[in-house]
DRENFIMAR-30564 format. One record per residue (C-alpha): y, x, z; residue number from 1; chain. Coordinates in steps of 0.2 Angstrom, whole numbers, plus 2048, in hexadecimal, padded with zeros to 3 digits. Each point is the difference from the previous one (the first is absolute). Last residue first. Layout:
BEGIN
{r {Y; X; Z}; NUM; 'A'}
...
***
This chain:
BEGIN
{r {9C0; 7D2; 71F}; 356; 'A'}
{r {7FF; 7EE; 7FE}; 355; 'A'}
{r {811; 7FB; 800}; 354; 'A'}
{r {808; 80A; 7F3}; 353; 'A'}
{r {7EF; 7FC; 7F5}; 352; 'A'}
{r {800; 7EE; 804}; 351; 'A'}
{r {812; 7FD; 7FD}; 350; 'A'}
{r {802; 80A; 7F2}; 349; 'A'}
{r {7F3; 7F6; 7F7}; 348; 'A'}
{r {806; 7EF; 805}; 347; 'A'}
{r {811; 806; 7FA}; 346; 'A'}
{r {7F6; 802; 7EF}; 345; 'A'}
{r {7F8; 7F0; 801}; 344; 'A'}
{r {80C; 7F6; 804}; 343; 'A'}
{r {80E; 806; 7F3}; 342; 'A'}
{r {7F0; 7FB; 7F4}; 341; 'A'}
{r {7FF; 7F0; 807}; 340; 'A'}
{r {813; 7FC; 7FE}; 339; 'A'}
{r {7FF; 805; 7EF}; 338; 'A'}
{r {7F2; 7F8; 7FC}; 337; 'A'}
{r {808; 7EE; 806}; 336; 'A'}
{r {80E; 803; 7F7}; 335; 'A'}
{r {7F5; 800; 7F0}; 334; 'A'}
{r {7F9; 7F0; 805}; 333; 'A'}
{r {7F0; 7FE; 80B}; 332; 'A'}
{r {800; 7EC; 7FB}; 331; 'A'}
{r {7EF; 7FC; 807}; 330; 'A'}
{r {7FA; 7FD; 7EC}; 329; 'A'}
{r {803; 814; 7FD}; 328; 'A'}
{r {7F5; 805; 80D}; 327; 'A'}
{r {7F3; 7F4; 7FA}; 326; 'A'}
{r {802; 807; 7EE}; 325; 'A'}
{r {7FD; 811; 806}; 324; 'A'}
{r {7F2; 7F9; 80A}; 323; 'A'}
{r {7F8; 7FC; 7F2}; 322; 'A'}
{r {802; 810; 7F7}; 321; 'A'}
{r {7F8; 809; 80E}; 320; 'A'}
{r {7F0; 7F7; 801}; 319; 'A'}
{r {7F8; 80C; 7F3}; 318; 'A'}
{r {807; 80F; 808}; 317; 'A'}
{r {7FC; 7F9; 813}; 316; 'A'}
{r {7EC; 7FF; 7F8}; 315; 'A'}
{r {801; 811; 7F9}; 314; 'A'}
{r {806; 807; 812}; 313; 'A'}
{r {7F4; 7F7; 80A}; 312; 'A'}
{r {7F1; 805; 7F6}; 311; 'A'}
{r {807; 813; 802}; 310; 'A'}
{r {802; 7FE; 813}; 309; 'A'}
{r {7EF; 7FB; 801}; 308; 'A'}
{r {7FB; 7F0; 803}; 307; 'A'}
{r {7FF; 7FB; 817}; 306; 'A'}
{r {7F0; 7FE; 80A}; 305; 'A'}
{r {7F8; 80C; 7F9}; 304; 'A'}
{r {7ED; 806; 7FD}; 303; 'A'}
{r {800; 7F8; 7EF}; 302; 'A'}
{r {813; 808; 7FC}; 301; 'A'}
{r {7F9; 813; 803}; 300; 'A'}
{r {807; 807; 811}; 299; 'A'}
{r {812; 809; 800}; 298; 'A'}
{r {800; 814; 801}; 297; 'A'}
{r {811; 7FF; 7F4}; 296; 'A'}
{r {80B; 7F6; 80B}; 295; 'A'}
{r {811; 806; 7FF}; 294; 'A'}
{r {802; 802; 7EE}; 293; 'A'}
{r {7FA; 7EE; 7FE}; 292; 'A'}
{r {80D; 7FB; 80C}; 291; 'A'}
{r {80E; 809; 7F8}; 290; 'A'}
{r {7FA; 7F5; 7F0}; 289; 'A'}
{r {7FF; 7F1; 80A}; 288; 'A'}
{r {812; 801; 806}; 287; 'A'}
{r {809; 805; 7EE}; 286; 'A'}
{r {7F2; 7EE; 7F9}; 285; 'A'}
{r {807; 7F6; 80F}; 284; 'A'}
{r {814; 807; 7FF}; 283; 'A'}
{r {800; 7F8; 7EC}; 282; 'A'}
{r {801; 7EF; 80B}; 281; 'A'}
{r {813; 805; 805}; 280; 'A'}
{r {804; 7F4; 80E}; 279; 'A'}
{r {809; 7EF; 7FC}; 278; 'A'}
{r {7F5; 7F6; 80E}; 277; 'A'}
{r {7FA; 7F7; 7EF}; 276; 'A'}
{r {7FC; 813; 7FB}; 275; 'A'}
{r {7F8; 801; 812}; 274; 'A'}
{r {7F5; 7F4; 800}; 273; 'A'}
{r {7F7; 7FE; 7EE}; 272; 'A'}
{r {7FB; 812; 804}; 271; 'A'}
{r {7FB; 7FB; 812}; 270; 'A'}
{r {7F5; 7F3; 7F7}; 269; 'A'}
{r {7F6; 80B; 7F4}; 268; 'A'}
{r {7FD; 80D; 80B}; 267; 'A'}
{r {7FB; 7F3; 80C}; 266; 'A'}
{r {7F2; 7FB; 7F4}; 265; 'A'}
{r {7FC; 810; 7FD}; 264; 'A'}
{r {7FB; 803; 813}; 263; 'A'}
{r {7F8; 7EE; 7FE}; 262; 'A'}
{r {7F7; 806; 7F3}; 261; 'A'}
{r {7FC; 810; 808}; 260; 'A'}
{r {7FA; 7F5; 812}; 259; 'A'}
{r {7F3; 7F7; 7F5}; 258; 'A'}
{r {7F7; 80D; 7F7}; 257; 'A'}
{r {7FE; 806; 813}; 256; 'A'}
{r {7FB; 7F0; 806}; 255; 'A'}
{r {7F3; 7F9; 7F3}; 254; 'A'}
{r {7F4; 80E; 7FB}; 253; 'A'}
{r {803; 811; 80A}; 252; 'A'}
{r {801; 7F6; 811}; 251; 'A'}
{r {7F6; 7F2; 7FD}; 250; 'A'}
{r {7F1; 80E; 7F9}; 249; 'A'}
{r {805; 80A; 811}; 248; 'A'}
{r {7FF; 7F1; 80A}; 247; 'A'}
{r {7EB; 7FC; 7FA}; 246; 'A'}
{r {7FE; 811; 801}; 245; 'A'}
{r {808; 802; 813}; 244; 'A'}
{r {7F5; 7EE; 803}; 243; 'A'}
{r {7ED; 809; 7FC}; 242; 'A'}
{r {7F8; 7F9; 7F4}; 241; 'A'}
{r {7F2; 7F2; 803}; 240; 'A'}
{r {802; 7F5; 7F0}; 239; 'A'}
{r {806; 7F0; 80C}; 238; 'A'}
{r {806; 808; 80E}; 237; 'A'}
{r {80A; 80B; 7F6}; 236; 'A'}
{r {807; 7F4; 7F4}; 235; 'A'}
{r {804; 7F3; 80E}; 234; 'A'}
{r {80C; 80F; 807}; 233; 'A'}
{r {808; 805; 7F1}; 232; 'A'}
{r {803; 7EE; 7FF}; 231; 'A'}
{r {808; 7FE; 80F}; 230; 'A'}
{r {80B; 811; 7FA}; 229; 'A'}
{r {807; 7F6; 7F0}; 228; 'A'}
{r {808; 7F0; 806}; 227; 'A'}
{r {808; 804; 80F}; 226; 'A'}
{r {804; 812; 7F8}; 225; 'A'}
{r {809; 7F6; 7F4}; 224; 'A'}
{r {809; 7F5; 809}; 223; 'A'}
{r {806; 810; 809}; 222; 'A'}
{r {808; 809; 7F1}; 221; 'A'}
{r {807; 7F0; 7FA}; 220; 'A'}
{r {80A; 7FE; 810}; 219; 'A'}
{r {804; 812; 801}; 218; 'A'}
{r {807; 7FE; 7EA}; 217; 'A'}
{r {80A; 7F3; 808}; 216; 'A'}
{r {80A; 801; 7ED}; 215; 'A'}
{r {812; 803; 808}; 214; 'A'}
{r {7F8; 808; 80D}; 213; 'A'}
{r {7F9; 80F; 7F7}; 212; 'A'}
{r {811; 800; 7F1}; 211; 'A'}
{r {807; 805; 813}; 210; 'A'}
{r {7F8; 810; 7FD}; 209; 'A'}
{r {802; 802; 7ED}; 208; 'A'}
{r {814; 7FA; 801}; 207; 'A'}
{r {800; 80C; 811}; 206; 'A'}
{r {7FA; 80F; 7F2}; 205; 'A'}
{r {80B; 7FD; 7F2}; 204; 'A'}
{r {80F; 7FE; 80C}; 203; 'A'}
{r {7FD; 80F; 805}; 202; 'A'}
{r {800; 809; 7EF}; 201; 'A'}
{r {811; 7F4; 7FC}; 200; 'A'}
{r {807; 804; 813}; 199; 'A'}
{r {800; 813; 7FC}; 198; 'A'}
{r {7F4; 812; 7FE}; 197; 'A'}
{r {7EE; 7F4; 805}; 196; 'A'}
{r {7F7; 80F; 802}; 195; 'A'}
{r {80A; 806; 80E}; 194; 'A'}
{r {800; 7EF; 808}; 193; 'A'}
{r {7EE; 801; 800}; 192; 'A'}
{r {7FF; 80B; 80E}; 191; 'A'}
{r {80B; 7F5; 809}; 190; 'A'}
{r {7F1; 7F4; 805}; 189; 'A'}
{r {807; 7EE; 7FC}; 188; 'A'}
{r {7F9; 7F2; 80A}; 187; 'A'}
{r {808; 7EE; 7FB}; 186; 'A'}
{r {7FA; 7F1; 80B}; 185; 'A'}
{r {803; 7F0; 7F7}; 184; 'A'}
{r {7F2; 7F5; 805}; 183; 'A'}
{r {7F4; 808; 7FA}; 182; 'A'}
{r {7FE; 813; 802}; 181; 'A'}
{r {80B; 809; 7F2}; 180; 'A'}
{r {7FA; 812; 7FB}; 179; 'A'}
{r {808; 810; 7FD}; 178; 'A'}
{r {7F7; 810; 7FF}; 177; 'A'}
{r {804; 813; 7FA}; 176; 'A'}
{r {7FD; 809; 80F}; 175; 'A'}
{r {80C; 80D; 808}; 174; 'A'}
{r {801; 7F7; 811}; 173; 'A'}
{r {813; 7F5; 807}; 172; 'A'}
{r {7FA; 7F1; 801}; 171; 'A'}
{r {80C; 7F2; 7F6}; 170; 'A'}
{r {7FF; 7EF; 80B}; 169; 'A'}
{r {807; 7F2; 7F6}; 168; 'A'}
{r {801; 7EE; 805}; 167; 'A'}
{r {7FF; 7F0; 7F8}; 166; 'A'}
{r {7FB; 7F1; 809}; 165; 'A'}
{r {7F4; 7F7; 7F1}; 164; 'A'}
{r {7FA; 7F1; 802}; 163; 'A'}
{r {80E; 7F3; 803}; 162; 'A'}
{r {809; 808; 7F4}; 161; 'A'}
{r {7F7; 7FD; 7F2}; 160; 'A'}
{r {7FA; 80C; 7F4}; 159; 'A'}
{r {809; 7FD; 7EF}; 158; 'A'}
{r {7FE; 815; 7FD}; 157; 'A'}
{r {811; 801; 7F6}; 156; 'A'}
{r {80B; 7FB; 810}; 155; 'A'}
{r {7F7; 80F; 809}; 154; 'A'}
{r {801; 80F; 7F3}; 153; 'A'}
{r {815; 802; 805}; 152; 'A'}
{r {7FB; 801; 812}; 151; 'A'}
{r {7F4; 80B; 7FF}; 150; 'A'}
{r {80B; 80E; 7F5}; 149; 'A'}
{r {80C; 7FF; 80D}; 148; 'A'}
{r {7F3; 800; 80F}; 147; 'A'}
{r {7F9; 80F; 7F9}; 146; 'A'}
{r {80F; 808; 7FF}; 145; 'A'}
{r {802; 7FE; 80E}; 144; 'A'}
{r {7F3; 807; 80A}; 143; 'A'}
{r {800; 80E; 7F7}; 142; 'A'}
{r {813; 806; 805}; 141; 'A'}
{r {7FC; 7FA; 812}; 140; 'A'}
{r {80A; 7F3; 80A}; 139; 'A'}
{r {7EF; 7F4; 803}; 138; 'A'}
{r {7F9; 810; 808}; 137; 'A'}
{r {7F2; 809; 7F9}; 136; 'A'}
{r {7EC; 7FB; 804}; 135; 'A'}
{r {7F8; 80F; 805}; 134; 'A'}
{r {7FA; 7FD; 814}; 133; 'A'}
{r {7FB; 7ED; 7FC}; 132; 'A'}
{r {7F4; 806; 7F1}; 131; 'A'}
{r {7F1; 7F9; 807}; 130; 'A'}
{r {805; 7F1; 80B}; 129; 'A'}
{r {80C; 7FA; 7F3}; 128; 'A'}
{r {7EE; 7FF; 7F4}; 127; 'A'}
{r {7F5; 7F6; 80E}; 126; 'A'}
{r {810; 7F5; 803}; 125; 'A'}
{r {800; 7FE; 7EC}; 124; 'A'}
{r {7EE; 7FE; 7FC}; 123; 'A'}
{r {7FF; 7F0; 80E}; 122; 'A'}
{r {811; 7F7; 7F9}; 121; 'A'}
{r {7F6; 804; 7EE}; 120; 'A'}
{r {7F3; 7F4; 805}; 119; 'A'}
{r {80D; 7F3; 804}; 118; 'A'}
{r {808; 801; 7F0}; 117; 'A'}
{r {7F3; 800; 7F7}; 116; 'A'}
{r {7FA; 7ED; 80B}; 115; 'A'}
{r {80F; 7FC; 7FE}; 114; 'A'}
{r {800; 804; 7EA}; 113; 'A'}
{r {7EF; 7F7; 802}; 112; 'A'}
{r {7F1; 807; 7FC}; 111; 'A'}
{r {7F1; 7F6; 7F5}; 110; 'A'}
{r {806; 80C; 7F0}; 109; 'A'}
{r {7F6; 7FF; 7F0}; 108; 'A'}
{r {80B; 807; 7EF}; 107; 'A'}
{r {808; 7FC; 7F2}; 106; 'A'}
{r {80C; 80B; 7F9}; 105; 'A'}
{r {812; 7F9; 7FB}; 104; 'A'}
{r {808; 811; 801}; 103; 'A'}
{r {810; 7FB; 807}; 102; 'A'}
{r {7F7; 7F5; 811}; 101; 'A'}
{r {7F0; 7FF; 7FF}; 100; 'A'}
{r {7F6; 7F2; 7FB}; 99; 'A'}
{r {7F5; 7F7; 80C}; 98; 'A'}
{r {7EB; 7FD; 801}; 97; 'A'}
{r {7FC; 7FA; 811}; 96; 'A'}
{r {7F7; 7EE; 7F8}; 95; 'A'}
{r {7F7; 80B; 7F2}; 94; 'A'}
{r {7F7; 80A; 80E}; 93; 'A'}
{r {7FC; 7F2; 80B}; 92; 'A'}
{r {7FA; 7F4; 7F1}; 91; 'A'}
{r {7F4; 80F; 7FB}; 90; 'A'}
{r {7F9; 801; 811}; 89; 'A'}
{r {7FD; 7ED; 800}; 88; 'A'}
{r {7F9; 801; 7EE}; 87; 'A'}
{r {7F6; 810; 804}; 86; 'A'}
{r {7F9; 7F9; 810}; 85; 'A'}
{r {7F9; 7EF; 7F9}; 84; 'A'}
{r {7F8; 809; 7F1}; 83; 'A'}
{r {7F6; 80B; 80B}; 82; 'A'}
{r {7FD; 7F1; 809}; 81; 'A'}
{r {7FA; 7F8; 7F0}; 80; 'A'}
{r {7F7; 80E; 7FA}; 79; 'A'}
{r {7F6; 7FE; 812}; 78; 'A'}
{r {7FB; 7F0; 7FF}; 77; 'A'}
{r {7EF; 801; 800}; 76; 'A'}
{r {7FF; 810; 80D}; 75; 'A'}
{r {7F6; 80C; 7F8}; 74; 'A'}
{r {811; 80A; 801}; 73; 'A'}
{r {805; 800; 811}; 72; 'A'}
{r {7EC; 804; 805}; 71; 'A'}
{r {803; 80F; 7F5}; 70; 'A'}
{r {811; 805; 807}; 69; 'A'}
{r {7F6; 7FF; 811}; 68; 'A'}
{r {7F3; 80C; 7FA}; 67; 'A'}
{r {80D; 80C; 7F8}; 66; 'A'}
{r {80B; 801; 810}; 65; 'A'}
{r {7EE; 806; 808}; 64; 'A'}
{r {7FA; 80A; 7F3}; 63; 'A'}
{r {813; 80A; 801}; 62; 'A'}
{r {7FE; 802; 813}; 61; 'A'}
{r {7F2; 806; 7FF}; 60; 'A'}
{r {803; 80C; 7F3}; 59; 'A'}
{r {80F; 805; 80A}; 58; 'A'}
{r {7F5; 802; 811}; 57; 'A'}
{r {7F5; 80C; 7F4}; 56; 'A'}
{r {80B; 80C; 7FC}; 55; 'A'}
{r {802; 805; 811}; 54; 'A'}
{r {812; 807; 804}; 53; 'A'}
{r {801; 7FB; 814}; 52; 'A'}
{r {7ED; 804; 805}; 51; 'A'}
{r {7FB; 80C; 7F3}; 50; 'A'}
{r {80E; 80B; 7FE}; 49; 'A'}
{r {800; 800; 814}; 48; 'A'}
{r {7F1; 805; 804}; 47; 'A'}
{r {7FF; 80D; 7F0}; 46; 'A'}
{r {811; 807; 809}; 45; 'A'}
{r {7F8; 801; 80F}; 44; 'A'}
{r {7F2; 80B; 7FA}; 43; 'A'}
{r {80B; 80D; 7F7}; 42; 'A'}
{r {80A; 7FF; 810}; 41; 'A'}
{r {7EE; 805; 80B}; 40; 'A'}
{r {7F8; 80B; 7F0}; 39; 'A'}
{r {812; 80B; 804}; 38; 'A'}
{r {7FF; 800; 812}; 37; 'A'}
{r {7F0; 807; 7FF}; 36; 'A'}
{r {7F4; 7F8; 80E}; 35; 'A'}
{r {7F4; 80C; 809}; 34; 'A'}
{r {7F5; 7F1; 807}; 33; 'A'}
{r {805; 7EF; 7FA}; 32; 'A'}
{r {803; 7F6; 80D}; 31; 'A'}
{r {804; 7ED; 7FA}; 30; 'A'}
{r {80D; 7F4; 807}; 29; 'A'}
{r {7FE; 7EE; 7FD}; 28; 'A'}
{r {806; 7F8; 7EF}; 27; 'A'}
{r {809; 7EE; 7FF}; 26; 'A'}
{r {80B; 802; 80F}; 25; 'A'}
{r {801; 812; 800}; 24; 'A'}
{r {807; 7FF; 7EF}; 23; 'A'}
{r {802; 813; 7FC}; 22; 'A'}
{r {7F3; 80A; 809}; 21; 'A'}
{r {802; 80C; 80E}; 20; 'A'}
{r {7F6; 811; 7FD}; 19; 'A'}
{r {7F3; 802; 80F}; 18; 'A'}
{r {7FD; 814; 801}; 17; 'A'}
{r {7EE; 803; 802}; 16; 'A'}
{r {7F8; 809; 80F}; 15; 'A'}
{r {7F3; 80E; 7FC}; 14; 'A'}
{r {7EF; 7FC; 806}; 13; 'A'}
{r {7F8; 805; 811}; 12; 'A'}
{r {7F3; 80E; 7FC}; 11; 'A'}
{r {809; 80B; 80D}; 10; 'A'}
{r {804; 7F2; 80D}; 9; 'A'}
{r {7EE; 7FB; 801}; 8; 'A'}
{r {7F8; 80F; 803}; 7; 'A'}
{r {806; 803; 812}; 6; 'A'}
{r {7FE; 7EC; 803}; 5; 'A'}
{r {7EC; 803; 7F9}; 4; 'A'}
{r {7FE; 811; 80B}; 3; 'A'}
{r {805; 7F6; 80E}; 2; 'A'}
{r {7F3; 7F2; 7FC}; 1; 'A'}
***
């Protein structure tokens, strides 16, 4: 017996190192002796391929949507239901079709200008908070100037009063942006008041912005996405793909060619804008061309949500000649010119004596 306990402790076998185990809930611990820490990750990544990313749950999924579609369609009256839902979906659709304002498109819109309005409320406290410590005082050089040129744009837009508060914040960051939030709130990095060289190149750009509003192009934007992502959704349930496909095809498809049309859509608008507003239209296509110079790394059009700087300066060429005419039928006089060119050139002075 004593030689057995002396014995024992020799022969005793080596202890094994216990690895923990991902998922204790679903798979105990296991001692694997002499574990390598390398065969242990390679190991848990298998685990966790197979339990999270398993093919076969898709498939399953995907035999499971197809068996009830099955059932659907073996039903007798199922062509009649199908046909039941497409007139009632059809009626929708044709009920919310409008015309847009100055380009006469038709379009599907469910959004009321409030209910815009009231969404853009939420954008705009969310967009003051951010730039709070770079917006320039009311009494700045830029900041007027914006105003000035706004203020002329405003009777030519037709948006109601009611609607729209209008104010103009101009931050003070070397980024070439503008954009209008509905509602009437004008943001104007400076950046691209250096780009803009005078009221008629800034005037090209708030006429494109507010050109947004005027059409509810946010309003369209959302009753689109209403429409189009649910049935991104139904599709990937009901062919088994995963939903970021089923978004990215929406995406690339429908709401990115959607957003350059409106883009040119505003183009189109703002240029309509501003030479009834008696600004110099020929400043768009001058503003463009610095623009294109600027931005030479830009992303193919297909992957953009705006044309390209060169599709947008042959379409303002083409649209120039009418609204030459429009400038013309708002009474912009000779007189008129001259006053305006006297404004842009001690606008000019102004800015550069002030912004130094």
């Amino acid at each position: 017996m004593l030689a057995t306990r002396l014995i024992r402790p020799v022969f005793r076998p080596t202890t094994a190192r216990c690895v923990p185990r991902p998922r204790p809930d679903y798979v105990a611990q296991r001692c694997q002796p002499f574990a390598r820490p390398g065969l242990q990750l390679a190991h848990i990544r298998n685990y966790r391929y197979q339990s999270y990313r398993n093919p076969g749950y898709r498939y399953q999924r995907f035999q499971q949507t197809r068996s009830i579609f099955k059932a659907w369609a073996a039903q007798p009256s199922f062509y009649y239901q199908i046909g039941g839902l497409g007139t009632v979906a059809g009626g929708f659709y044709v009920y919310n079709l409008e015309e847009v304002p100055v380009s006469r498109r038709r379009r599907f819109n469910i959004v009321s200008p409030a209910q815009e309005v009231q969404q853009g409320e939420q954008l705009y406290q969310q967009t003051l908070q951010q730039y709070s410590t770079s917006l320039l005082p009311p009494y700045h050089p830029k900041h007027r100037m914006v105003q000035r040129v706004l203020n002329r744009l405003i009777p030519s837009s037709g948006l109601p009063d009611e609607l729209n508060n209008w104010t103009v914040h101009v931050i003070n960051e070397n980024v070439q942006n503008a954009f209008v939030i509905p509602g009437g709130k004008v943001f104007v990095f400076s950046g691209i008041l250096d780009v803009c060289q005078g009221e008629d190149g800034l005037a090209a750009v708030l006429g494109h912005e507010i050109a947004h509003n005027v059409a509810h192009h946010a309003a369209e934007r959302m009753s689109s996405a209403s429409v189009l992502l649910p049935i991104a959704w139904l599709a990937s349930i009901c062919l088994g793909i995963d939903l970021g496909i089923g978004n990215l095809i929406v995406d690339l498809g429908f709401l990115r060619p959607g957003s350059r049309r409106q883009e040119s859509e505003a183009d189109y608008i703002g240029l309509m804008m501003m030479a009834q507003s008696c600004f110099n239209p020929e400043a768009a296509i001058d503003f463009w061309a610095r623009m294109e110079k600027i931005m030479k790394f830009a992303p193919p059009q297909f992957l953009s949500t705006h044309p390209s700087n060169h599709g947008r300066l042959e379409k303002i060429q083409a649209w120039l000649p009418e609204a030459e005419r429009k400038r013309e039928e708002t009474g912009c006089g000779s007189i008129a010119g001259y006053a305006n060119d006297f404004r842009q050139t001690f606008a000019k002075d102004a800015y550069g004596m002030f912004s130094r």
